[in-house]
Residue, then its C-alpha position, 0 to 999 in steps of 0.5 A: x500500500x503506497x503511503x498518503x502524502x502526509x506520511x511519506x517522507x520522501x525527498x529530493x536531494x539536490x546534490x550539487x558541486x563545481x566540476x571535479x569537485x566529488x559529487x559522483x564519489x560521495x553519492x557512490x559512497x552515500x548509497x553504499x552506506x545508505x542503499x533506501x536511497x535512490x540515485x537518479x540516471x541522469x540523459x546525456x546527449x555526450x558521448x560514452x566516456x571509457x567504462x561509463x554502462x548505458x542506464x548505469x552512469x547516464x542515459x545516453x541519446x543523441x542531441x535529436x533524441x534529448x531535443x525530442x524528450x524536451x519537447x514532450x516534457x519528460x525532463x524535470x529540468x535539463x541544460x546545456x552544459x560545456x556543449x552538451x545537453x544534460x536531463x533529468x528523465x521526470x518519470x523514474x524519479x516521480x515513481x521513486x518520491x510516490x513509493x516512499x523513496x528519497x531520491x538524490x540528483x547529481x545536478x548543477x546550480x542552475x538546474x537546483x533553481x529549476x527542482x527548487x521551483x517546480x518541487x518546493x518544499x520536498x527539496x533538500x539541497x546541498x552544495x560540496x566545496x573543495x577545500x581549495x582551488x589548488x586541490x580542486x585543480x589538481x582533482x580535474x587533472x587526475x581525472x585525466x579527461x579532459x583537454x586543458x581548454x576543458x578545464x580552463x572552462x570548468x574551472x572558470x564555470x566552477x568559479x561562478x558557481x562557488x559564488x552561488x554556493x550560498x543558495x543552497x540549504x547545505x554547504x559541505x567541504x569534501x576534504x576528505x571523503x569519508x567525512x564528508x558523505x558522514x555529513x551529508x548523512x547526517x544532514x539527510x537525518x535531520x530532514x527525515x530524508x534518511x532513516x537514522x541508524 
């Protein structure tokens, strides 16, 4: 039996980062120690990086598909980000929030507006920082994917987004890992989003 809107503590859990700055790491993390939450699969109209599972890591279409699902409405939100079209697909995470479950979406700022005006109050929000621009470059040249064009860009872009960390509910310095999925658990506990242990 599904739960009544007034008992179902489900929520969507923005979680947000400059590029390279651990998102995909501490939510893998998150969800190991905490597997009731759901991860959404976020479309993609970038090609496959070596090792990225189709479904796993993104949905991957190609831009005609993306434009075509935008059309028809089946994004919660969407961008374009560094070329590339980026969505959240609206239907897996709406069956998700109707069964009871919290959902987590690895976006952006500019997409946490779009969930924060379409979804309210069922929003949590968090923004991770790197300790300092030195660690952050350093973590966008290990990844050892991108052109050094590319992370002029994102470090550029990543600038203005550290400038608009302040509109996020939560900020939360990944120094190190494990701390710091400590804490954002710890924050999802005080929202009710998580089951205390």
């Amino acid at each position: 039996m599904l739960k009544t809107m007034s008992e179902n503590r489900a929520r969507l859990i923005v979680i947000s980062s400059v590029s390279g700055g651990g998102k995909t790491s501490l939510i893998r993390l998150l969800t190991r120690k905490h597997p009731e939450l759901f991860v959404a699969v976020t479309a993609t109209s970038r090609k496959p990086r070596v090792g990225e599972i189709e479904g796993v890591h993104y949905y991957f279409l190609s831009p005609d598909e993306f434009q075509a699902r935008i059309d028809h409405g089946e994004f919660l939100e969407h961008a374009r980000v560094h070329g590339n079209y980026y969505g959240i697909p609206a239907a897996p995470v709406e069956a998700k929030l109707a069964q009871g479950v919290s959902v987590i979406l690895n976006i952006d700022v500019q997409g946490m507006r779009t969930i924060k005006r379409r979804m309210g109050a069922r929003v949590i929000t968090i923004f991770l920082t790197p300790p300092d621009e030195t660690v952050w470059e350093a973590r966008l040249r290990e990844r050892g994917t991108d052109s050094e064009d590319d992370i002029r860009l994102r470090l550029a872009q990543g600038r203005a987004e550290l400038a608009q960390a302040h509109d996020f509910d939560y900020r939360v310095e990944n120094d190190l890992l494990e701390r710091a999925a400590g804490e954002v658990a710890a924050i999802l506990e005080s929202e009710g989003a998580l089951r205390s242990h």
